[in-house]
C-alpha positions in Angstrom: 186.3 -114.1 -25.3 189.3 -114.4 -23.3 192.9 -112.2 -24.0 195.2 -113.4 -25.7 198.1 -114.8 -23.6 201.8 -112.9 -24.4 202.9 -116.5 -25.6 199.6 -116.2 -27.7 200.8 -113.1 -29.4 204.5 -114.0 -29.5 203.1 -117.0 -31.7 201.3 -114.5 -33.5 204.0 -112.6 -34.4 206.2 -115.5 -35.8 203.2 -117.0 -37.7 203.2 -113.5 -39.5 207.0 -113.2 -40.1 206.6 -116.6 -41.5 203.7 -115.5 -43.7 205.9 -112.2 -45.1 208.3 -114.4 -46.1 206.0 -115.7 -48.3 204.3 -112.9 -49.9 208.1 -111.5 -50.3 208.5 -114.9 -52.0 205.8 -114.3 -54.5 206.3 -110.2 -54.9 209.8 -111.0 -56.4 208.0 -113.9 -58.6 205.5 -111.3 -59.6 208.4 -109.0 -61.0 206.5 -108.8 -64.6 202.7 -109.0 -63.2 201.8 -105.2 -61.2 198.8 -106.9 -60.3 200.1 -109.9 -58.5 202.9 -107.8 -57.2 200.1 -105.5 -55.4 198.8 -108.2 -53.5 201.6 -109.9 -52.2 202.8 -106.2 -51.2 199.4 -105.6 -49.7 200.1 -109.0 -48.1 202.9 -108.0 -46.8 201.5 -104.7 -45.2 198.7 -106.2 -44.0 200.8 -109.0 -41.7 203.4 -105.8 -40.5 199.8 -104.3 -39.4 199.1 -107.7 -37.0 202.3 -108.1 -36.2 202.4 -104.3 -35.1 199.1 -104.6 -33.1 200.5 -107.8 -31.2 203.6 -106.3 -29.9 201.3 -103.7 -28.6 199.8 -106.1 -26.3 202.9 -107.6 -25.2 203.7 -106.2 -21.6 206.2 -104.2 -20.4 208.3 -106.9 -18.7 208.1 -108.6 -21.6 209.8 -105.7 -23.7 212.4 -104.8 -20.9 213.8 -108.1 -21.3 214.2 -107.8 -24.6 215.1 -104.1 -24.5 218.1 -104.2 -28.3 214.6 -105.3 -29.8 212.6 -102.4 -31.6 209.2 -102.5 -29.9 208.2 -99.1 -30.2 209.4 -98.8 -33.8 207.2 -101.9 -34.8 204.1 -100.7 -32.9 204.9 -97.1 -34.8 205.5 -98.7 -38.2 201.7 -100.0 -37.4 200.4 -97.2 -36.9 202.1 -95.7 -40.2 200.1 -98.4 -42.1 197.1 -97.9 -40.5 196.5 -94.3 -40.0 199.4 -92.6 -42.4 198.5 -95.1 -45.5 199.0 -92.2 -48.2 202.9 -91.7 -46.6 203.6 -95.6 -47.1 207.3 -96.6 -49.0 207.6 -99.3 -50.7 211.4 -99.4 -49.9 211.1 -98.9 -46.4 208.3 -101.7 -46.0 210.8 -103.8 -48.0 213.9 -103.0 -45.8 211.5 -103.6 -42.8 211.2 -107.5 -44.3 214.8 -108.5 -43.9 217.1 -107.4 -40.9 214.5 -105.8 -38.9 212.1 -109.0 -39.0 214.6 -111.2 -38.6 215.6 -109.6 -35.4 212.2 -109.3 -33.9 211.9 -113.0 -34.7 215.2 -114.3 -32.7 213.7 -111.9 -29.6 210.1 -113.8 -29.7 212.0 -117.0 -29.8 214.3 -116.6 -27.6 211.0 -115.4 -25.4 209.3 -118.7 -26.2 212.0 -120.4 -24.9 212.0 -118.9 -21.8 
């Protein structure tokens, strides 16, 4: 199997974003179920993992251009969730899910569009 391709990955990562929103969608519609509200949070974790392990594939040209964008913070915030489970927040997973994503999105577009 071949690698993935950076545009590959960059598609990757926006297919994820687009999938968070989602979950995020159906965590605040879960407000009253702690069940439902799990999964869509684990949902949400487990697309932060991907997109994590995708912008660790991206090369460094790819990051220099793009060098107001948080690489090294995403790929870390991976790592977090993988490794450092037990230290997860719920708020700062949250606050990752707005302004952060949102920001890392515009970069991989405006990378696309290159």
């Amino acid at each position: 199997m071949s690698p993935r391709t950076e545009k590959e990955r960059l598609e990757d990562i926006l297919g994820r974003i687009a999938r968070i929103k989602v979950a995020e969608t159906a965590l605040l519609e879960a407000a009253d179920d702690q069940e439902k509200a799990a999964v869509a949070f684990d949902a949400i974790l487990y697309n932060l993992m991907v997109i994590g392990e995708a912008v660790k594939a991206l090369g460094v040209e790819l990051k220099a251009r793009n060098g107001k964008t948080p690489w090294k913070d995403v790929a870390g915030m991976r790592d977090i969730l993988t490794h450092h489970y037990f230290r997860v927040s719920g708020e700062v997973v949250m606050a990752t899910v707005d302004k952060p994503l949102a920001e890392l999105r515009d970069a991989c577009k405006a990378e696309l569009d290159l």
